[in-house]
PQR file of N, CA, C, O and H, with PARSE charges and radii, in Angstrom:
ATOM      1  N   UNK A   1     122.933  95.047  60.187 -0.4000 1.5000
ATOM      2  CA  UNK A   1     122.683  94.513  61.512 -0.0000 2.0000
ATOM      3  C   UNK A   1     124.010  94.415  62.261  0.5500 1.7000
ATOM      4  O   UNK A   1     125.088  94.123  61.743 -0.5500 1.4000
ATOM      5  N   UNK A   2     123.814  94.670  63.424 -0.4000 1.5000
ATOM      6  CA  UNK A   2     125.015  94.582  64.486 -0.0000 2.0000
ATOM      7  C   UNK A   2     125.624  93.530  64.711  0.5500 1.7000
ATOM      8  O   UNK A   2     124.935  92.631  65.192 -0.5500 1.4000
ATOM      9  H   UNK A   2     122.938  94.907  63.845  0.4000 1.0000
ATOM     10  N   UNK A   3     127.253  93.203  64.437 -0.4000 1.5000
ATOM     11  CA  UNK A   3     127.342  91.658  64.768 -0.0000 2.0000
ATOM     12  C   UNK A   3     127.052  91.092  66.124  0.5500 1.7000
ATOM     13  O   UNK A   3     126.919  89.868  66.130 -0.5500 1.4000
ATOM     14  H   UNK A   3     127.813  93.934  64.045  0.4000 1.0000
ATOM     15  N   UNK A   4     126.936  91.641  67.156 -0.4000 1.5000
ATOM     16  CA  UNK A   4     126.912  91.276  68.267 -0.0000 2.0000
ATOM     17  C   UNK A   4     125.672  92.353  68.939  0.5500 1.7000
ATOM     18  O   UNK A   4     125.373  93.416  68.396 -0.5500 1.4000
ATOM     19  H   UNK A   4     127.044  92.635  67.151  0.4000 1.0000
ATOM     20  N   UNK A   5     125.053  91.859  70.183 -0.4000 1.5000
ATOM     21  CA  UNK A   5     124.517  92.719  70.966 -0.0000 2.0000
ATOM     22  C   UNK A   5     124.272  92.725  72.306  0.5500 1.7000
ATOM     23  O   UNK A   5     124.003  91.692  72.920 -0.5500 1.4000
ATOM     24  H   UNK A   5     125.296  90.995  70.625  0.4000 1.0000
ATOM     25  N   UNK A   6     124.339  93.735  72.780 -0.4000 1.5000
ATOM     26  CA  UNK A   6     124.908  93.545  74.506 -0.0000 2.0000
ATOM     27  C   UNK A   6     123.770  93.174  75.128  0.5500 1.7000
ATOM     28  O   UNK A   6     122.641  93.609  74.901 -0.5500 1.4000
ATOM     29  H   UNK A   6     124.557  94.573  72.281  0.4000 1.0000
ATOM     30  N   UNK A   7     124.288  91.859  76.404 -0.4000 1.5000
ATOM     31  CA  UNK A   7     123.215  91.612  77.046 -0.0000 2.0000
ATOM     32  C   UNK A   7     122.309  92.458  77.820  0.5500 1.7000
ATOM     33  O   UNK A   7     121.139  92.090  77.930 -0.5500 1.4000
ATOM     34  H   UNK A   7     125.204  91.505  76.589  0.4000 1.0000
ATOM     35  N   UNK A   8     122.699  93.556  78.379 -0.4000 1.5000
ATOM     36  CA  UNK A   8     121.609  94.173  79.019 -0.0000 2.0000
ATOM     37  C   UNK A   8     120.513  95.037  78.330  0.5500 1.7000
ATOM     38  O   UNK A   8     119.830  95.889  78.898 -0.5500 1.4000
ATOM     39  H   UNK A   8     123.649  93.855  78.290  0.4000 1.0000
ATOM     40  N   UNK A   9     120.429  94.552  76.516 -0.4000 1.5000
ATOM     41  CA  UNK A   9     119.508  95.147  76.201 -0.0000 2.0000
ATOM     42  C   UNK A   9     118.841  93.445  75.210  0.5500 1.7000
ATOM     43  O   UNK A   9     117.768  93.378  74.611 -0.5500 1.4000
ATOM     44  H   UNK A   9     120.984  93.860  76.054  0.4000 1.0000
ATOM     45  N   UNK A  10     119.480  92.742  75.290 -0.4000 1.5000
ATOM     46  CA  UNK A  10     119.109  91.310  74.852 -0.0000 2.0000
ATOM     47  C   UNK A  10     117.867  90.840  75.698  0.5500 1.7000
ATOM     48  O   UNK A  10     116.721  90.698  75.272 -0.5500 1.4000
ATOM     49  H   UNK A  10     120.352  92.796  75.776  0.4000 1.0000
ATOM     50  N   UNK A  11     118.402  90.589  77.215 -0.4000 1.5000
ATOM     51  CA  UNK A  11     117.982  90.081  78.027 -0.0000 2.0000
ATOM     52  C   UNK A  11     116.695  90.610  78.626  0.5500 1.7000
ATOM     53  O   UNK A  11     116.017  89.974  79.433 -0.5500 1.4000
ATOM     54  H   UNK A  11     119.333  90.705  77.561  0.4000 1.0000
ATOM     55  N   UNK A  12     116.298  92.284  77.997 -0.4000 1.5000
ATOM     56  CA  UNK A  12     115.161  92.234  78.656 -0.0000 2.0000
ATOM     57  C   UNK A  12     114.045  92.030  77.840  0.5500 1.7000
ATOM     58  O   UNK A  12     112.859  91.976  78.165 -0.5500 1.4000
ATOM     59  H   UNK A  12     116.849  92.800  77.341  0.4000 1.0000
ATOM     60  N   UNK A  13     114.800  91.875  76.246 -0.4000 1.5000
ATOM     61  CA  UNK A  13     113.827  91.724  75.193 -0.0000 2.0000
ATOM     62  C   UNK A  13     112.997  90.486  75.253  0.5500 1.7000
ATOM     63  O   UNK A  13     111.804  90.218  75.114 -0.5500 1.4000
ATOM     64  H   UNK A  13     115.763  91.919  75.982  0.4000 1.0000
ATOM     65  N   UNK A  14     114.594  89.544  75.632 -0.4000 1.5000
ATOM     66  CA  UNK A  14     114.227  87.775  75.352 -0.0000 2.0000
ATOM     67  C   UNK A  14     112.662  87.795  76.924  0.5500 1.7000
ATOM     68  O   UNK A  14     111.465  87.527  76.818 -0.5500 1.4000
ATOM     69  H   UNK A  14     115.564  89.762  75.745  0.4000 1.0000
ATOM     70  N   UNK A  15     113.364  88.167  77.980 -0.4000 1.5000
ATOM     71  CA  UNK A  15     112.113  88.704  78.718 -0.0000 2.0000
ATOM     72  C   UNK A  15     110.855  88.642  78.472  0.5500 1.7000
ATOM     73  O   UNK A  15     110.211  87.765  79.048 -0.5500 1.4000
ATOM     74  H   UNK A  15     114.336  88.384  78.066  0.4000 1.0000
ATOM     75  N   UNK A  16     110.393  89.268  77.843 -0.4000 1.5000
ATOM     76  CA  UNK A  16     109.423  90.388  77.325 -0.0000 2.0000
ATOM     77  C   UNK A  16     108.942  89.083  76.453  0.5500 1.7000
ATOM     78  O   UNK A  16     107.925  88.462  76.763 -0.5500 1.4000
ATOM     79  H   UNK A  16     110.916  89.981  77.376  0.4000 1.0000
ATOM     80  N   UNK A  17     109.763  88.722  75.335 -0.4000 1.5000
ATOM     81  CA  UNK A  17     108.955  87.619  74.236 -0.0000 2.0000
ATOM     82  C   UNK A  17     108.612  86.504  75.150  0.5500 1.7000
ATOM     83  O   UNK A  17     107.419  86.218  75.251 -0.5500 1.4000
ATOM     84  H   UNK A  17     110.589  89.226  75.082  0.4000 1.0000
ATOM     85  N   UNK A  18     109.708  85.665  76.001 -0.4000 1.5000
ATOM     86  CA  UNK A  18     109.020  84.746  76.884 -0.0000 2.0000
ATOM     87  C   UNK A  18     107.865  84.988  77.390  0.5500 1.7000
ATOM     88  O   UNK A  18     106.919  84.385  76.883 -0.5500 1.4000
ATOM     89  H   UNK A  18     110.677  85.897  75.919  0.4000 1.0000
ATOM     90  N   UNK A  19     107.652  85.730  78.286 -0.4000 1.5000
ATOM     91  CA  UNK A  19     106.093  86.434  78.972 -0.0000 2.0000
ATOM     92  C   UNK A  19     105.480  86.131  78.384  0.5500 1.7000
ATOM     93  O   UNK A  19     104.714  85.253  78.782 -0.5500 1.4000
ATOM     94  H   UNK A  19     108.421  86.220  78.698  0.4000 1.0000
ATOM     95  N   UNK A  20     105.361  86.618  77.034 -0.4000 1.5000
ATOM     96  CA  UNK A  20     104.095  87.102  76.482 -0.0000 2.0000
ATOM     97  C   UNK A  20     103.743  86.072  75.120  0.5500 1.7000
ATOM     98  O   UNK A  20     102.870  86.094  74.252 -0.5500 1.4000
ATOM     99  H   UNK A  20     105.984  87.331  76.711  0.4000 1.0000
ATOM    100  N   UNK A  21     104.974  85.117  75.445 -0.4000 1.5000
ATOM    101  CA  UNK A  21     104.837  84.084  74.545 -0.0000 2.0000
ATOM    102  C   UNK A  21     104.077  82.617  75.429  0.5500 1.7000
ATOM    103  O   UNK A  21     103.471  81.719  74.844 -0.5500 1.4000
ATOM    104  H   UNK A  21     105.682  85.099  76.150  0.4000 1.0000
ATOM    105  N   UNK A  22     104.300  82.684  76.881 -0.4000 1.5000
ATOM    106  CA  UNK A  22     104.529  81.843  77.536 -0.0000 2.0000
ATOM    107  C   UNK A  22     103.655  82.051  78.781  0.5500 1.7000
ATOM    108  O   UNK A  22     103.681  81.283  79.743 -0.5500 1.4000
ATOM    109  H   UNK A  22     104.792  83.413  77.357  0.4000 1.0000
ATOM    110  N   UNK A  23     102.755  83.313  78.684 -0.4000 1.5000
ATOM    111  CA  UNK A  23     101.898  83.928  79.944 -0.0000 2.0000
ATOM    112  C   UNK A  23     102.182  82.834  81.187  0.5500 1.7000
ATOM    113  O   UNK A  23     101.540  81.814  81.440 -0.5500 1.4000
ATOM    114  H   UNK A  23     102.734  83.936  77.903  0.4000 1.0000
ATOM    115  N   UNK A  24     103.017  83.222  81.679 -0.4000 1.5000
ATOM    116  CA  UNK A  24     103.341  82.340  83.400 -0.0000 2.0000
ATOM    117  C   UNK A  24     102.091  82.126  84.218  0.5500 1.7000
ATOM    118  O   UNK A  24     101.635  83.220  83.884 -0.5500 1.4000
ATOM    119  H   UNK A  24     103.538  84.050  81.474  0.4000 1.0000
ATOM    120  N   UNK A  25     101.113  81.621  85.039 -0.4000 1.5000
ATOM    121  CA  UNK A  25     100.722  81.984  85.793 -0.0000 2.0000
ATOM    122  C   UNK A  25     100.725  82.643  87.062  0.5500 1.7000
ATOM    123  O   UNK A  25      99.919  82.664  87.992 -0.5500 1.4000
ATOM    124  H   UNK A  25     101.483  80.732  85.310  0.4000 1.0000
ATOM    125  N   UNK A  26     101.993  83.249  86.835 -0.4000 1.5000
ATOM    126  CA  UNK A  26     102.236  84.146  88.128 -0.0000 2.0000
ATOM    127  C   UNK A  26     101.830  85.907  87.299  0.5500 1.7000
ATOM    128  O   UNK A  26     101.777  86.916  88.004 -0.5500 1.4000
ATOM    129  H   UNK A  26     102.648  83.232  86.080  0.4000 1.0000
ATOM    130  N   UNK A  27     101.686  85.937  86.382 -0.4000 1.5000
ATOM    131  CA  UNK A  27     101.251  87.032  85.862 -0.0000 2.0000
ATOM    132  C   UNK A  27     100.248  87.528  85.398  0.5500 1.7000
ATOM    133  O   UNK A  27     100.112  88.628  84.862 -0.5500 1.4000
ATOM    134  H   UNK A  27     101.729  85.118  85.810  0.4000 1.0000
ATOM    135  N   UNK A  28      98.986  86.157  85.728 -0.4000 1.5000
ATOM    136  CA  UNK A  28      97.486  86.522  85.817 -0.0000 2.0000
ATOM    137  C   UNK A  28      97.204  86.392  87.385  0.5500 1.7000
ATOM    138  O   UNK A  28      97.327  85.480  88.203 -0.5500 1.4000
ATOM    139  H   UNK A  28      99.097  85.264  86.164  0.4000 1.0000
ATOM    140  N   UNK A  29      96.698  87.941  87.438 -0.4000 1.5000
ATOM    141  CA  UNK A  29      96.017  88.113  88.916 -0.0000 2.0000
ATOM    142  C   UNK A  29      94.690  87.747  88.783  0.5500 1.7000
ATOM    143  O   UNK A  29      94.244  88.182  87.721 -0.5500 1.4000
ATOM    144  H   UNK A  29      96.598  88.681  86.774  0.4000 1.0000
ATOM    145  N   UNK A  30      93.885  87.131  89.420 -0.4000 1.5000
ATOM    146  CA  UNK A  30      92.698  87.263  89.195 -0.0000 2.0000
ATOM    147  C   UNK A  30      91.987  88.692  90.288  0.5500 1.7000
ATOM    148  O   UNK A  30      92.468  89.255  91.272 -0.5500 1.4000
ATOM    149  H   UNK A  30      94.248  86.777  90.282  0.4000 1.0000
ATOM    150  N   UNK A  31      91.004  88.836  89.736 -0.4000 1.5000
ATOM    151  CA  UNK A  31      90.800  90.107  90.602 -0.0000 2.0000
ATOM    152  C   UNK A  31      90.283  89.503  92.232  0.5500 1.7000
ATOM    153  O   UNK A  31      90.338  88.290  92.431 -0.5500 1.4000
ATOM    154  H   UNK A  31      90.613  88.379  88.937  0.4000 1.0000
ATOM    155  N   UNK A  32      89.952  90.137  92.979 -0.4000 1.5000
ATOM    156  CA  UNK A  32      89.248  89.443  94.329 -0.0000 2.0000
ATOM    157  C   UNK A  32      87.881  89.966  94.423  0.5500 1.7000
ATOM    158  O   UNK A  32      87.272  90.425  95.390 -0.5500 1.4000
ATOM    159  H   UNK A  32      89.908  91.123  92.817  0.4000 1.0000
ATOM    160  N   UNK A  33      87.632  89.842  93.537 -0.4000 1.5000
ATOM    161  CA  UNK A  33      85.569  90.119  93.842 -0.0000 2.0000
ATOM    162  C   UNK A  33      85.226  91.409  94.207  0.5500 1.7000
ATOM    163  O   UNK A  33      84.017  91.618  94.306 -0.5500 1.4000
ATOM    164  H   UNK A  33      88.126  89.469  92.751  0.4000 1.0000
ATOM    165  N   UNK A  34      86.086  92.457  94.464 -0.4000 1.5000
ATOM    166  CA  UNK A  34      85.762  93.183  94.908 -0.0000 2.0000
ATOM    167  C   UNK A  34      85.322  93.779  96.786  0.5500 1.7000
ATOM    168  O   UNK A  34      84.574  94.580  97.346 -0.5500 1.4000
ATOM    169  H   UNK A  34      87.068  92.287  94.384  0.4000 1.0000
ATOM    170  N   UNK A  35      86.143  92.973  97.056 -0.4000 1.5000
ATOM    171  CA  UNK A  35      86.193  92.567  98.352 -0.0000 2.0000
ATOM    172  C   UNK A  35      87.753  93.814  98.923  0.5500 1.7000
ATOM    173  O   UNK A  35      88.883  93.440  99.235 -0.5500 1.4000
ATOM    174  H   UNK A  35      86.751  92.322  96.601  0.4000 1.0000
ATOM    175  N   UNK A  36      87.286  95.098  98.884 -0.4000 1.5000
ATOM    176  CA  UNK A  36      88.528  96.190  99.281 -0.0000 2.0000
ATOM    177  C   UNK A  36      87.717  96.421 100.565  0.5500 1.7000
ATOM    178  O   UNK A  36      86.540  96.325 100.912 -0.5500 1.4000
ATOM    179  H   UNK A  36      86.368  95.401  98.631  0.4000 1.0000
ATOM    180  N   UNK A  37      89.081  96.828 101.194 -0.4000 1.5000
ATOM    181  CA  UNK A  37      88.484  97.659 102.406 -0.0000 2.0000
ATOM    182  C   UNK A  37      89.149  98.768 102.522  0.5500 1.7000
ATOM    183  O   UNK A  37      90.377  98.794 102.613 -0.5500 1.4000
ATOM    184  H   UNK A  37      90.037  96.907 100.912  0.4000 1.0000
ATOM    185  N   UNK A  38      88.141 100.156 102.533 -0.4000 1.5000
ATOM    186  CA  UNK A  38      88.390 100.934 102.866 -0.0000 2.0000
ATOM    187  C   UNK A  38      88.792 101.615 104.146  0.5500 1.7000
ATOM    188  O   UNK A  38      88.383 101.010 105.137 -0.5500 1.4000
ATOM    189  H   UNK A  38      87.144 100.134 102.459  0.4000 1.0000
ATOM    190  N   UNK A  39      89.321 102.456 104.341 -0.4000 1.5000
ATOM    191  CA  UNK A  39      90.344 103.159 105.017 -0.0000 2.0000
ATOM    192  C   UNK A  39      90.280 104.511 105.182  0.5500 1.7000
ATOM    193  O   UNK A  39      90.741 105.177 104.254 -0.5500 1.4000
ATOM    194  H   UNK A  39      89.653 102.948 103.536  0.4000 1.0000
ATOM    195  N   UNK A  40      89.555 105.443 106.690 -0.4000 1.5000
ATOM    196  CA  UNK A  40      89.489 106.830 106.584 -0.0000 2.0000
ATOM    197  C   UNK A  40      90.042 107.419 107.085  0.5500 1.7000
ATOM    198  O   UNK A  40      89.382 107.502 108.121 -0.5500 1.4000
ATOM    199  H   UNK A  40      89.180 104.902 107.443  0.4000 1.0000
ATOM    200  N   UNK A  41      91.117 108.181 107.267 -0.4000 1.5000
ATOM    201  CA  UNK A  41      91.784 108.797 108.118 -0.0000 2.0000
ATOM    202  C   UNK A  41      91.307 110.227 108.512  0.5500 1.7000
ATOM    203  O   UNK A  41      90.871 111.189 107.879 -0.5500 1.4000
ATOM    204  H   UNK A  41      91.653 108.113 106.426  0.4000 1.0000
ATOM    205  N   UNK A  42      91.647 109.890 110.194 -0.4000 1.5000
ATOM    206  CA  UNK A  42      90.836 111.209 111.018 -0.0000 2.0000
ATOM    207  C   UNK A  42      91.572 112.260 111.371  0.5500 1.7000
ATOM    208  O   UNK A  42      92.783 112.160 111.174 -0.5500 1.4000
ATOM    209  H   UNK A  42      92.002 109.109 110.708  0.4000 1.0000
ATOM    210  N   UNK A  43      91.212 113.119 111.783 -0.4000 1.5000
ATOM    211  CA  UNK A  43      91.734 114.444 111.636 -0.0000 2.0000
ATOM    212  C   UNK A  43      92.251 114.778 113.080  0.5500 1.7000
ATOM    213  O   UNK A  43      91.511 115.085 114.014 -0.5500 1.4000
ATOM    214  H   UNK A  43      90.229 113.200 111.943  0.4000 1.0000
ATOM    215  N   UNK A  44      93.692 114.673 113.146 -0.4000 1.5000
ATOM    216  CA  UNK A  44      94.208 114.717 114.611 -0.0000 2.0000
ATOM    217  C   UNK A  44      93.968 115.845 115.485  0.5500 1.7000
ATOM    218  O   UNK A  44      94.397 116.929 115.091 -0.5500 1.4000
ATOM    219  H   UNK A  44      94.294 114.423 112.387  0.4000 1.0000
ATOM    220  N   UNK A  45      93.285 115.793 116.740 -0.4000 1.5000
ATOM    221  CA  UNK A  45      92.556 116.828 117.125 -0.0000 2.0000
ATOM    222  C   UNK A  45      93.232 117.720 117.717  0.5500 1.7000
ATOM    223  O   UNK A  45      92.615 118.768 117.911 -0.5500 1.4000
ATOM    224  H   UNK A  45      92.935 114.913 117.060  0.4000 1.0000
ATOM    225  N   UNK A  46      94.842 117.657 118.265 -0.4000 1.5000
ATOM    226  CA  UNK A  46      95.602 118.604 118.309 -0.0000 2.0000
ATOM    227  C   UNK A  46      96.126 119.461 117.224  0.5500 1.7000
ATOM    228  O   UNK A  46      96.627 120.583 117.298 -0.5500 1.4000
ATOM    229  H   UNK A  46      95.342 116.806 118.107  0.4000 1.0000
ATOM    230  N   UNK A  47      95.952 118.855 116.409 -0.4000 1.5000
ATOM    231  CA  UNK A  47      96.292 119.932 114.741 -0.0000 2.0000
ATOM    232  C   UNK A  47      95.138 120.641 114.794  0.5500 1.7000
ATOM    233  O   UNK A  47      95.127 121.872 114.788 -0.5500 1.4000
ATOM    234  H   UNK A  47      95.545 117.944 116.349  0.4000 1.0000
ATOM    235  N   UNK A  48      94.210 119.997 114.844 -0.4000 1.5000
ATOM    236  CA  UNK A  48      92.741 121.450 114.775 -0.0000 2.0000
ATOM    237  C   UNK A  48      92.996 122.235 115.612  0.5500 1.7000
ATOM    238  O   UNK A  48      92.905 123.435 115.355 -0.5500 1.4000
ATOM    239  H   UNK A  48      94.219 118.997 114.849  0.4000 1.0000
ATOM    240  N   UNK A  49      93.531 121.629 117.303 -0.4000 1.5000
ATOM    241  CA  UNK A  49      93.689 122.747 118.338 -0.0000 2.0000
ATOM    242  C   UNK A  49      94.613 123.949 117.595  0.5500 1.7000
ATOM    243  O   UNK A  49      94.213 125.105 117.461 -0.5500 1.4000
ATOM    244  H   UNK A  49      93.605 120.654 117.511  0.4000 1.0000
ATOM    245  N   UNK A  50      95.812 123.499 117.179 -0.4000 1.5000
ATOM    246  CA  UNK A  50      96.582 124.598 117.399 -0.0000 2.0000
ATOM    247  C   UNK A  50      96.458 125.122 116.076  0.5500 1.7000
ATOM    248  O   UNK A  50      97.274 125.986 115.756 -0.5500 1.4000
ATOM    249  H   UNK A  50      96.137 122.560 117.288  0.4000 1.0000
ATOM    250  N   UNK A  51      95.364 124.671 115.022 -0.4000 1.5000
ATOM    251  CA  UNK A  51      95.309 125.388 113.807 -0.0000 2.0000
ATOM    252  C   UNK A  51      94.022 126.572 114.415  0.5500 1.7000
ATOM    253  O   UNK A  51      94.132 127.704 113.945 -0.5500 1.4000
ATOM    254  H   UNK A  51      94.701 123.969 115.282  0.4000 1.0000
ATOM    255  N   UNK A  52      93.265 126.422 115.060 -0.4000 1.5000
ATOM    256  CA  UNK A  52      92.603 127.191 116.071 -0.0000 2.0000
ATOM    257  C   UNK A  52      92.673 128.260 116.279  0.5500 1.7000
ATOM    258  O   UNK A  52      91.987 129.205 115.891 -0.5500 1.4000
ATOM    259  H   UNK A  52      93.176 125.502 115.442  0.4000 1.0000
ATOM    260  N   UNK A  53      93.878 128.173 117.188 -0.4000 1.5000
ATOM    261  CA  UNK A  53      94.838 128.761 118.024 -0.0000 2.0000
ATOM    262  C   UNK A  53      95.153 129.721 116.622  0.5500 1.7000
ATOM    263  O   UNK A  53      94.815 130.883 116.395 -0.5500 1.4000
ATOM    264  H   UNK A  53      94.435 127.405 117.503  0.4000 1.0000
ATOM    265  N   UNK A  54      95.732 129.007 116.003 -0.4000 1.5000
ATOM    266  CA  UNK A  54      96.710 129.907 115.028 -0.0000 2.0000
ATOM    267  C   UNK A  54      96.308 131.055 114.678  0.5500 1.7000
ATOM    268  O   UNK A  54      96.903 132.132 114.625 -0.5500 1.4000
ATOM    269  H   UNK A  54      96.006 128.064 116.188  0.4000 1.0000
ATOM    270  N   UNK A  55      94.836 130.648 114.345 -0.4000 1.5000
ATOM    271  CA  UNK A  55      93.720 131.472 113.407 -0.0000 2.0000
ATOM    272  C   UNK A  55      93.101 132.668 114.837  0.5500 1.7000
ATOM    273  O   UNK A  55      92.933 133.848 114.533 -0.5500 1.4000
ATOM    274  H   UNK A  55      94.353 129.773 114.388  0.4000 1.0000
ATOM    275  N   UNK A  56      92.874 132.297 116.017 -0.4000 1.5000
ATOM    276  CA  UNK A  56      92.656 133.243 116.905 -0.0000 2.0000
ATOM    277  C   UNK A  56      93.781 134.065 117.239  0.5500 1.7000
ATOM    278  O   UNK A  56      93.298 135.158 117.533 -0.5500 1.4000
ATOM    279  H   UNK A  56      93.011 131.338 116.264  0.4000 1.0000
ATOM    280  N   UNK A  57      95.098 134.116 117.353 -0.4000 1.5000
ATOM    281  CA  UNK A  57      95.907 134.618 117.327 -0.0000 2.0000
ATOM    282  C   UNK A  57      96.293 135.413 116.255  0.5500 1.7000
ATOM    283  O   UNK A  57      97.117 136.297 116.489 -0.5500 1.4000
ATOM    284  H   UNK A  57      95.490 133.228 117.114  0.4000 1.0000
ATOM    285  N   UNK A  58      95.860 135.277 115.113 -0.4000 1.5000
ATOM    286  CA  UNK A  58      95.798 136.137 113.545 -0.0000 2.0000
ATOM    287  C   UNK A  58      94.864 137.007 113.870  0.5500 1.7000
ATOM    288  O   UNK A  58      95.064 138.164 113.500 -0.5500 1.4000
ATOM    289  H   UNK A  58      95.191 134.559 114.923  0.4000 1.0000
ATOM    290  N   UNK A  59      94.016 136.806 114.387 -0.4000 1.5000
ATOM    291  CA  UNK A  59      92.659 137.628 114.065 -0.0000 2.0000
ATOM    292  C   UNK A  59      93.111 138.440 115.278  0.5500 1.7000
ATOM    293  O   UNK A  59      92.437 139.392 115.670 -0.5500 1.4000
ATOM    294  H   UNK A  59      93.853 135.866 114.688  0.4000 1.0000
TER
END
């Protein structure tokens, strides 16, 4: 075993055992019921224009 060991690999261990020794309540979310709101995004109608365009000008 190592006589010594550096904190930045100590500290995230001791971390890690606290947590999970000690579950905080800041680390149970409860869920929200299911209460999301969705979100649709529309299709900007100058991009269709000039994708349009693009495609009449190809042809």
């Amino acid at each position: 075993m190592p006589a010594s060991y550096p904190a930045e690999k100590l500290i995230p261990a001791l971390e890690a055992i606290l947590i999970e020794a000690l579950e905080p309540r800041q680390n149970r979310k409860r869920g929200d019921d299911l209460a999301a709101v969705e979100y649709s995004q529309k299709t900007d109608p100058d991009i269709d224009k000039r994708k349009a365009k693009a495609l009449i000008d190809r042809i």
